[in-house]
C-alpha positions in Angstrom: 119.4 65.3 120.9 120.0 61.8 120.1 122.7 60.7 122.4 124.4 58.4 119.7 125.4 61.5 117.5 128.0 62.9 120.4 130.5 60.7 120.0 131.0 60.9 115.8 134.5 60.7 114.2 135.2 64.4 113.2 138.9 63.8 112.0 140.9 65.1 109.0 139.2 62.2 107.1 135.9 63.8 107.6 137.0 66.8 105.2 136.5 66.2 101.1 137.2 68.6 98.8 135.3 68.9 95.7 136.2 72.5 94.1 137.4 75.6 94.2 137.0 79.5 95.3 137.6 81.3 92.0 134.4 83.0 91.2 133.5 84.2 94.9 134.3 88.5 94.2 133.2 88.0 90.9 130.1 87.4 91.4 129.3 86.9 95.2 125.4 87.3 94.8 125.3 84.0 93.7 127.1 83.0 97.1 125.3 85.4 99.7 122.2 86.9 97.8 122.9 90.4 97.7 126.2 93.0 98.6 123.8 95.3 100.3 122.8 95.2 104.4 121.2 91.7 104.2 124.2 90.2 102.2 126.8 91.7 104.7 124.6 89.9 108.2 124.8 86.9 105.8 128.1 86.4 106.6 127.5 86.3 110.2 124.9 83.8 109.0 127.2 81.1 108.4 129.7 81.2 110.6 127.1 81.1 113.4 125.6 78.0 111.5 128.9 75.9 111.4 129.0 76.7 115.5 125.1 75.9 115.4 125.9 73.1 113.8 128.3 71.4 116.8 125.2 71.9 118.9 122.8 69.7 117.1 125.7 67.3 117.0 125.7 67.5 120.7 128.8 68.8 121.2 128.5 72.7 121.6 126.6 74.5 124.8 128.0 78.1 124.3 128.1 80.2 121.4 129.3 83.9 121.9 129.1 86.8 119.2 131.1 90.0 119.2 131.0 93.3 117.2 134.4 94.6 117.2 135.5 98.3 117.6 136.9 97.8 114.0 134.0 96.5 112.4 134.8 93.0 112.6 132.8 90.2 113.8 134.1 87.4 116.3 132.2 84.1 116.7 133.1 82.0 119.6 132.1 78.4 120.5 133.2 75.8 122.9 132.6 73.1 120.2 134.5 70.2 119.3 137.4 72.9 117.6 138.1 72.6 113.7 140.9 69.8 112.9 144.3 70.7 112.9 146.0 68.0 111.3 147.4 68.0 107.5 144.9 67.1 104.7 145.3 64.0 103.0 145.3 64.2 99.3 146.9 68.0 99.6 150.1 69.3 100.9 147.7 71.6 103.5 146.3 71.8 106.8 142.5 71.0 107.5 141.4 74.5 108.4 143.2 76.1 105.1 141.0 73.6 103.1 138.4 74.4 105.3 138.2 78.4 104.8 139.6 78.9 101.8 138.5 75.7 99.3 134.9 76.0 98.6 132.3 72.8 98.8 134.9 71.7 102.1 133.8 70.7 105.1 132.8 68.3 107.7 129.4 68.1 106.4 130.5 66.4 103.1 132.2 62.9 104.5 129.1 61.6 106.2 130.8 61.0 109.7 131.4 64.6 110.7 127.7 65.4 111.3 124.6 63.2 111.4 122.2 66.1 110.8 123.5 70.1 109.8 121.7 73.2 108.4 123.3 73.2 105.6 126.4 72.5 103.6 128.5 75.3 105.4 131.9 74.3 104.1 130.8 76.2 101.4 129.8 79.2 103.6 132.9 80.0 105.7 134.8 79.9 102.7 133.0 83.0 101.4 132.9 84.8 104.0 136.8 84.2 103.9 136.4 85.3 100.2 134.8 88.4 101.5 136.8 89.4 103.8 139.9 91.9 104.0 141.3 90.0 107.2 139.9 86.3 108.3 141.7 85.1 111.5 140.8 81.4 112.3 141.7 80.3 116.5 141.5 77.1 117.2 140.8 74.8 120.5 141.3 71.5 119.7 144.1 68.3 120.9 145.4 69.9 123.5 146.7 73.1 122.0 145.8 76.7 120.5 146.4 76.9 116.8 145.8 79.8 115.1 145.3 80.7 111.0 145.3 84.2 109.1 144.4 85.1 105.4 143.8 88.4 104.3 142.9 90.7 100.8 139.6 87.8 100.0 141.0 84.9 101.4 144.6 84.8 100.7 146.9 83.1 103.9 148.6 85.3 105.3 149.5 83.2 108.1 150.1 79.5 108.0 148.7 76.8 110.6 151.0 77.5 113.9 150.6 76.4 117.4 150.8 79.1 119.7 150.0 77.4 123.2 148.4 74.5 125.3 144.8 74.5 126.0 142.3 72.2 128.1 139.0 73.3 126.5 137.8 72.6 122.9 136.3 75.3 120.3 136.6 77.7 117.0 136.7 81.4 117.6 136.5 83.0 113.8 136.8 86.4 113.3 136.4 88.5 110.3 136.0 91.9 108.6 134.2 92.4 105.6 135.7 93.5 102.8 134.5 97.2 102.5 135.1 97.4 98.1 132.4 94.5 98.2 129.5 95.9 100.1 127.6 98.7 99.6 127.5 99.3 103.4 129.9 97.2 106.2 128.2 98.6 109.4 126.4 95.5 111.3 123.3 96.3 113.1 122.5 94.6 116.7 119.3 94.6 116.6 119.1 92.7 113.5 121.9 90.1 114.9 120.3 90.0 118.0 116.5 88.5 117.1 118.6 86.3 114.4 120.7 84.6 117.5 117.5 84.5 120.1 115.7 82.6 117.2 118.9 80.1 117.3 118.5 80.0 121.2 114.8 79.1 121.1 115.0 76.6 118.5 118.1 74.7 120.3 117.0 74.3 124.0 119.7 74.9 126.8 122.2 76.5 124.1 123.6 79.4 125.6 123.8 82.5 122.8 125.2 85.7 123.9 125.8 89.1 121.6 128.5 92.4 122.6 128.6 95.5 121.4 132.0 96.4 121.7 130.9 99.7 119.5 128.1 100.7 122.4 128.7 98.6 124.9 125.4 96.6 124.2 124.9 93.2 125.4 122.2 90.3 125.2 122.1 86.8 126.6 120.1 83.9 125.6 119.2 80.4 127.1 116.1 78.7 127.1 115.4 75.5 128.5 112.1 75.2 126.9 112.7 76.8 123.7 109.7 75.9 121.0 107.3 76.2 123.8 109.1 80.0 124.9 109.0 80.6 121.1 105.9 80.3 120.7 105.0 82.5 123.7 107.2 85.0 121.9 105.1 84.7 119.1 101.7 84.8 121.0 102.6 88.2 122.3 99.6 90.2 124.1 97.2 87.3 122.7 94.7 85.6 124.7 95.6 81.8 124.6 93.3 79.3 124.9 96.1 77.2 126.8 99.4 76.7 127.6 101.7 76.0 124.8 101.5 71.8 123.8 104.7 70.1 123.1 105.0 67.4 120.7 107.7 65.2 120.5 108.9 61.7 118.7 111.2 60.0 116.5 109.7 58.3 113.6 112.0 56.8 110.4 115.2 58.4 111.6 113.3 61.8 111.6 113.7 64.0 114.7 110.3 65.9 115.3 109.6 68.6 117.6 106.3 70.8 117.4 104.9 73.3 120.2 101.3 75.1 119.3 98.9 76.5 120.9 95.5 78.4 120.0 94.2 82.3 120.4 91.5 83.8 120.1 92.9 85.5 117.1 92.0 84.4 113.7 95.1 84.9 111.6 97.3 81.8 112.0 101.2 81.7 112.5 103.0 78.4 111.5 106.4 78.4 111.5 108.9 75.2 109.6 112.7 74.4 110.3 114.5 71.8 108.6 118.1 70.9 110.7 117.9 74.7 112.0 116.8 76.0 108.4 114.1 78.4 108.0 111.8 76.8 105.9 109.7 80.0 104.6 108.0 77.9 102.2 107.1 75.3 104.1 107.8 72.0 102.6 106.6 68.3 104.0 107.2 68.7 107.5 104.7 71.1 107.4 102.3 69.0 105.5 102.3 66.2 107.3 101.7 68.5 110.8 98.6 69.9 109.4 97.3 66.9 107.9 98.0 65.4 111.6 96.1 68.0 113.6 93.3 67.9 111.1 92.8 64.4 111.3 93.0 64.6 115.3 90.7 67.3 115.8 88.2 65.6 113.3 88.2 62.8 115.2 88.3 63.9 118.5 85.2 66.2 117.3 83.1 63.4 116.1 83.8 60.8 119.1 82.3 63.6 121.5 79.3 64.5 119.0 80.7 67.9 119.1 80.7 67.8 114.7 77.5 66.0 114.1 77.7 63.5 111.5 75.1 65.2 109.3 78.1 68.1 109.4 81.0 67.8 107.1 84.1 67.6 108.5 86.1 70.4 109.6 88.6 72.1 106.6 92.2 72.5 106.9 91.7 76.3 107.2 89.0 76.1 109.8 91.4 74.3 112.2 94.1 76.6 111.7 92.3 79.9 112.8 94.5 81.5 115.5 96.8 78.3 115.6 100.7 79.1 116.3 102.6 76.4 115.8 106.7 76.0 115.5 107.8 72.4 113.8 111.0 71.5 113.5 112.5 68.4 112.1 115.9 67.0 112.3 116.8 65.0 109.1 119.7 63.0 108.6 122.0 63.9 105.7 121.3 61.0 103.9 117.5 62.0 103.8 117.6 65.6 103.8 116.2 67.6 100.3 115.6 70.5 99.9 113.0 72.3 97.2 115.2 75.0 95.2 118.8 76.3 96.1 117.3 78.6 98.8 116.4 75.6 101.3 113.1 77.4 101.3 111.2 74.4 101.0 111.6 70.9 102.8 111.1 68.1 100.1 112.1 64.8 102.4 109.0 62.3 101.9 109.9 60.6 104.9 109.2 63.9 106.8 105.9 64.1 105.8 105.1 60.8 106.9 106.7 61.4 110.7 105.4 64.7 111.1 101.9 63.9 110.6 102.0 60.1 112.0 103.5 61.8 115.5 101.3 65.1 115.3 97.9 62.7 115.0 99.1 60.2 117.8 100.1 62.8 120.6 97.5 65.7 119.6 94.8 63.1 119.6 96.0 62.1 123.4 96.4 65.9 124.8 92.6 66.4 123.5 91.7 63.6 125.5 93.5 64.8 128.6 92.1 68.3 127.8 88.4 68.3 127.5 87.6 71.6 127.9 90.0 73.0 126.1 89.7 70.9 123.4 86.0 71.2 123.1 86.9 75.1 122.9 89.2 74.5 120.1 86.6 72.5 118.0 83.9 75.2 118.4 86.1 77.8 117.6 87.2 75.7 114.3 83.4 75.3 113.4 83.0 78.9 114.1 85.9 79.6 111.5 84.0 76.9 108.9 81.0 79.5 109.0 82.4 82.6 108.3 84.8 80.9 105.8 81.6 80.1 104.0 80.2 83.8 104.1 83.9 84.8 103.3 83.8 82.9 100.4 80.2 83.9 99.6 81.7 87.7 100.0 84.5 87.0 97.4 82.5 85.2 95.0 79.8 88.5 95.4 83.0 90.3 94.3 84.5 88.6 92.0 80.5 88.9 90.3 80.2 92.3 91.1 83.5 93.1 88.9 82.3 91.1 85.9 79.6 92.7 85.9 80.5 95.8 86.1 83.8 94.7 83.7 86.2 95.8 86.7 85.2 99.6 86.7 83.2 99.7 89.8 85.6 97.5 91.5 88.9 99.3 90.4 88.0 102.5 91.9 90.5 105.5 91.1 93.0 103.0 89.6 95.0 104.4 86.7 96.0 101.0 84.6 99.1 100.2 82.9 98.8 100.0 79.2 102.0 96.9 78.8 100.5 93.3 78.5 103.6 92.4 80.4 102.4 91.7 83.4 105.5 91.1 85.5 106.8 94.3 83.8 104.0 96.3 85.3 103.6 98.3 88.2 101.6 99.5 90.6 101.7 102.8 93.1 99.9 102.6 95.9 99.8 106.4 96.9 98.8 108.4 99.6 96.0 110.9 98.5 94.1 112.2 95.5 96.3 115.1 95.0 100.0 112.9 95.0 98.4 110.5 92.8 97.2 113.2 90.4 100.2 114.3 89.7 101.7 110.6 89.9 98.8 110.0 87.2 100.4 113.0 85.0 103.7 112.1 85.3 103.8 108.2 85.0 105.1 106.3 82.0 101.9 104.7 81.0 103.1 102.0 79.6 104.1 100.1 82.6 102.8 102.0 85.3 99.5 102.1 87.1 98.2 104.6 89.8 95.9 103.8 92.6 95.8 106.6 95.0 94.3 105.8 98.6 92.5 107.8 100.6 93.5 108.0 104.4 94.3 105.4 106.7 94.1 101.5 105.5 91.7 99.2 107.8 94.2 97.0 110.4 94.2 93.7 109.0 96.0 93.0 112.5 92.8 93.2 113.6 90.1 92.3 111.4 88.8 89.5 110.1 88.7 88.7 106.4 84.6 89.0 106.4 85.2 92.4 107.1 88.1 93.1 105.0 86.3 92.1 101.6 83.4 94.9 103.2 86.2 97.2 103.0 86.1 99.6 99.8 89.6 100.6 99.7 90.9 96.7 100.7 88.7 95.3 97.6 89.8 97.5 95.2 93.8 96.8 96.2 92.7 92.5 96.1 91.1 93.3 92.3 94.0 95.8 91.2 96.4 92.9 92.0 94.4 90.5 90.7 95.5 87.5 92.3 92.8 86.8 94.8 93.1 86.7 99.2 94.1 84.2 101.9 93.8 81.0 101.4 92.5 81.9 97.6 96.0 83.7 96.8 98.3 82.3 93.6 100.9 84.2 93.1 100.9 83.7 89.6 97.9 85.7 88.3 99.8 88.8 90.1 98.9 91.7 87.5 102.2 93.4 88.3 105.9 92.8 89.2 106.3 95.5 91.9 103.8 96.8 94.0 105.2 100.1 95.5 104.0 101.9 98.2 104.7 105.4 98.1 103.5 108.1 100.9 104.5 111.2 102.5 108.2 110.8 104.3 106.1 111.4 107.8 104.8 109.8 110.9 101.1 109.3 108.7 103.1 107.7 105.9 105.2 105.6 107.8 101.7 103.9 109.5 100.1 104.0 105.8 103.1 101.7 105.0 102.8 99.5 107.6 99.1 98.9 107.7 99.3 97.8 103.7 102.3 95.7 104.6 100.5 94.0 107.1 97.7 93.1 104.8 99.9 92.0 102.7 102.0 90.0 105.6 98.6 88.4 106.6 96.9 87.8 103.3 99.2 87.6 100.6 102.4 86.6 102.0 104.1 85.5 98.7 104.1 88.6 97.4 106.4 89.5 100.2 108.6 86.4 99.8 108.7 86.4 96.4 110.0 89.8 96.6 107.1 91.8 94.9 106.5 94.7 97.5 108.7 98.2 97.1 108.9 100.9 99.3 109.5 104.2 97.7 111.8 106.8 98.7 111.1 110.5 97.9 113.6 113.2 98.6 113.6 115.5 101.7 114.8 118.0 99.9 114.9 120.3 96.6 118.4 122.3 96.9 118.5 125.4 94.2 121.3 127.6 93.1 121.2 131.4 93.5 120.6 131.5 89.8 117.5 129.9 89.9 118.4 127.1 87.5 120.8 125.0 88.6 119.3 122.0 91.4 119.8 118.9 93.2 117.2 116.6 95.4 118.8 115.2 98.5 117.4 112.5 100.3 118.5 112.6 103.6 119.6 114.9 106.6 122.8 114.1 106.2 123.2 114.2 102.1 122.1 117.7 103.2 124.7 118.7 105.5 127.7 117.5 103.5 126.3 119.4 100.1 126.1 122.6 102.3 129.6 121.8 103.7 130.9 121.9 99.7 128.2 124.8 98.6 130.4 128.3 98.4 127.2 129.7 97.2 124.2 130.8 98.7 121.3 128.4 97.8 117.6 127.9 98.3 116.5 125.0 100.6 113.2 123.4 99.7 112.0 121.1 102.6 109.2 118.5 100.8 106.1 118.5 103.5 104.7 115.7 101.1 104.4 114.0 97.8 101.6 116.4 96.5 104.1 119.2 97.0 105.6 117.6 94.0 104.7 118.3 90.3 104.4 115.3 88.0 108.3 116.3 85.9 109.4 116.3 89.9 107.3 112.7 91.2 108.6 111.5 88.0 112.3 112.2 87.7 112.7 111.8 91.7 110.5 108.8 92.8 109.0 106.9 89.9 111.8 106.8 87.4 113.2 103.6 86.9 116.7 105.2 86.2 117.0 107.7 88.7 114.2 106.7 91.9 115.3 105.3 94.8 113.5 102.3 96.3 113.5 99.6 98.6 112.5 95.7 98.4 110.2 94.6 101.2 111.8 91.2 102.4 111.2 88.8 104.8 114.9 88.4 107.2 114.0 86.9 110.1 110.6 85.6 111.0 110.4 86.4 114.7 111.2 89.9 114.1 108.9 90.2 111.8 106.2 89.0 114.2 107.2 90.7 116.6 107.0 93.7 114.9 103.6 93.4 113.1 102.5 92.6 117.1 104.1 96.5 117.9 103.0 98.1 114.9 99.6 96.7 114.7 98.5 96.2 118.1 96.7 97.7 121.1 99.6 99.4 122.7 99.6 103.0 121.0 102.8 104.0 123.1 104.7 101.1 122.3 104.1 101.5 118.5 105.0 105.2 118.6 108.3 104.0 120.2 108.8 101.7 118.0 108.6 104.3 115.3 110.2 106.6 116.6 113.2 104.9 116.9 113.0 102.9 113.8 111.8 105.1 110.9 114.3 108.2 110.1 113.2 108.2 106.6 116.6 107.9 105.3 117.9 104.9 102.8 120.2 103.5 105.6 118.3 104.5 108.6 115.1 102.4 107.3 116.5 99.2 106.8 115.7 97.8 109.6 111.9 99.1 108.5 112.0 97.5 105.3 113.8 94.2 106.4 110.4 93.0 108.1 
């Protein structure tokens, strides 16, 4: 960190307000995305962020995260503390504007932070909003101050000193409002990779997470974090060298890139913007690629390794089996952002730095690395060959289905008869006989049926030549319609939701995650842009002893509590799978848009995600039946962590 940023005026004049809090419960998807399991971890999202935030300013080495008995959440830092003195321009104290004003905080002013994720003052003020009881404490001037609001952010409990202190910090703790979520139970695991992708991205910040509910507890510190990430996200791969760390400062723009190569062919770049996940990407990410591209070109040419009769090497060739983490630290004045997400880094000046300090200090580690560098190249030229038969295989498909006007190509699908594309879907089922009777009970209008017939090809492990060889892979690429790879545009997608639906077992669960894989690894924006489903059939068909009264249950537990009510005696159907199902049943349970339960594949946290496509996907056949086996209870709740890739 740049040691002129730790000694910034944070002071009551670093606080602007600009409006209000009013429409927070009214409509707080606008604020947090969702009321469901990912909005509820949101909130732990952004008070983490504000304590983050004191650590790229310098001024924080400790962050500590605790799930309360009660359900609440505690964050603790050792930060600079929030300021305690009385607003000017309101008859307040700084920490009620703070956490119950939104759009106020430090991050407004321009003095308060040189770089920050994100415009927080907005977020703690929502999670206030959400909250039944928000209790603010307070390190800062010598003393121990201490706030309270309560019922969505209401004080219940002015500013008050309640003793002397000789450290600095803000402890916040809250408990969601339960009338606002649809479910307020936080999950460890799920805070837990969130906080140890914190730690790796801010070297020698110390994150730590209880469990006061199980007694669970993690630690994270990393002295070397992007170089540690990226051997997180290596896993059991073969590296062709130890992680390279690139660093510089280049028009006020903090860059920091680690990569390394595998001899995997998928590649795995990840982009953060002041601590932001850029899923999108944006011009940090640009400008890195365009840097490598032009220092492996010329590093290949000055040792006659590409010959000049040879083109030069493609983007893609170079980024076979390339894991890279860049991060950028922009100052407020030059940060922009593509879309209110923050998905997408739009700074110019990024661009520039990134690829400027990528081509300068890439081009010097190749020089000081011969032999691994003249691996790189050949595996890059390797990668420009079969991307030429890869393309010759796509456009041989691509022929193949005009010629045959799609039929051939389409195998058993079933299409929808709506022109509305985005208002069409697709079921990707698991055998002839669940998608004959999916096929018989669809409504044709919008729905079409491609049943699949045993276990999808790994993608994990295959490389696109032989993917496009694969019958059952081709006819999912044509059904969507929106090509593979680097060939993929979201917008010719034929439908709005893909949905996977198979047998609530062991065999469907690795069905599900073999397709989501392939999707993961081959058309990613279909899971970022929130196209893939997961559907949920019931367990269980639960009839009266007169034969025509029923219910479906979809869980163990749904089960137990109706038999706790039942006085009478009823017949339990157990559903073995889908093609125990008759088309009324597949309809009115699983496919119905009224009445069906299912779940939207998303994207939460990209090292989990990772690491999880690593487990499910990899070599290790015990680790992935753990991983299983613990995860998938085919129940709503139970698979959100599944669905939350």
């Amino acid at each position: 960190m740049a040691e002129n940023i730790k000694d910034l005026n944070y002071t009551e004049d670093s606080i602007q307000v600009l409006e209000g809090l009013d429409a927070v419960r009214k409509r707080p998807g606008m604020y947090i995305g969702s009321t469901d399991s990912r909005g509820l971890h949101h909130l732990v999202w952004e008070i983490v962020d504000n304590s983050i935030d004191e650590a790229l300013a310098g001024v924080c080495t400790e962050i500590n995260v605790t799930l309360e008995k009660d359900g609440s959440v505690t964050v603790k830092d050792n930060g600079r503390g929030v300021p305690i003195g009385m607003h000017k321009g309101s008859n307040k104290s700084t920490p009620e504007i703070i956490f119950s004003v939104l759009h106020a905080g430090g991050k407004f002013g321009g003095d308060g932070y040189k770089t920050s994720g994100g415009l927080h003052g907005v977020g703690s003020s929502v999670v206030n909003a959400l909250s039944s009881k928000f209790k603010v404490t307070i390190h800062r001037d010598g003393l121990i101050s201490t706030i309270k609001f309560n019922n969505g952010g209401k004080l219940s409990s002015p500013l008050k000193q309640i003793g002397t202190s000789k450290v600095t910090g803000t402890m916040v703790n809250f408990l969601p409002d339960e009338t606002m979520f649809s479910t307020t139970k936080f999950s460890f695991s799920t805070i837990s990779e969130r906080l140890k992708e914190s730690a790796l991205l801010n070297s020698g910040l110390k994150i730590t997470l209880k469990d006061e509910r199980s007694d669970k507890y993690v630690e994270y510190l990393f002295e070397n974090g992007l170089t540690e990430f990226v051997n997180e996200l290596k896993g059991d791969q073969k590296a062709l060298s130890n992680p390279v760390l690139i660093k510089g400062i280049d028009s006020q723009i903090e860059v920091e890139i680690a990569l390394t190569y595998t001899n995997d062919f998928s590649e795995n770049i990840m982009g953060f913007a002041n601590n932001v996940k850029t899923s999108d990407g944006g011009t940090h990410i640009t400008g890195f690629k365009t840097g490598l591209l032009k220092a492996l070109n010329e590093y290949g040419k000055s040792q006659n390794i590409i010959k000049e009769k040879d083109k030069k090497l493609d983007s893609t060739d170079i980024r076979e089996g390339l894991i890279a983490i860049v991060t950028v630290k922009v100052p407020e004045n030059l940060i922009q952002y593509e879309g209110q997400t923050k998905g997408k880094l739009g700074t110019s000046e990024a661009r520039f730095a990134c690829e400027r300090i990528t081509e300068q200090n890439f081009s010097f580690w190749l020089q000081e690395n011969k032999t691994i560098a003249i691996l790189i190249i050949e595996k890059a030229l390797l990668a420009r060959k079969a991307r030429d038969e890869a393309r010759k295989a796509r456009q041989a498909v691509r022929d193949q289905k005009a010629k045959s006007k799609g039929k051939t190509m389409l195998g058993k699908l079933t299409p929808a008869q709506g022109k509305n594309k985005l208002n069409n879907e697709l079921f990707l089922v698991e055998g002839d006989s669940a998608g004959g009777s999916a096929k018989s009970g669809r409504d044709k209008k919008f729905q079409a049926i491609l049943p699949l017939r045993g276990k999808v090809i790994n993608a994990e492990k295959t490389k696109l030549i032989d993917l496009l060889k694969n019958e059952e892979i081709t006819t999912i690429i044509n059904a969507i319609g929106a090509g593979i790879g680097s060939d993929f545009d979201i917008e010719d997608i034929n439908y709005g939701k893909i949905i996977i639906m198979t047998d609530a077992d062991t065999d469907g669960a690795h069905i599900q995650t073999l397709l989501l894989t392939f999707f993961y690894r081959y058309m990613k924006e279909l899971i970022t842009n929130k196209n893939v489903y997961i559907a949920m059939p019931p367990l269980f068909k639960v009839t009266q002893s007169n034969k025509k009264d029923f219910i479906y249950l979809w869980t163990e537990d749904e089960l137990v509590e109706y038999m706790k009510k039942s006085k009478n005696k009823v017949d339990i159907q157990r559903y073995k799978g889908l093609g125990e199902m008759n088309a009324d049943q597949l309809w009115e349970t699983t496919m119905d848009p009224e009445q069906r339960k299912i779940i939207q594949i998303t994207v939460e946290d990209a090292l989990a995600a990772e690491n999880t496509f690593r487990t499910l996907m990899g070599d290790n056949a015990e680790k992935r039946k753990e991983w299983i086996e613990e995860n998938v209870k085919f129940t709503l709740e139970d698979n959100t962590e599944f669905v939350e890739i």
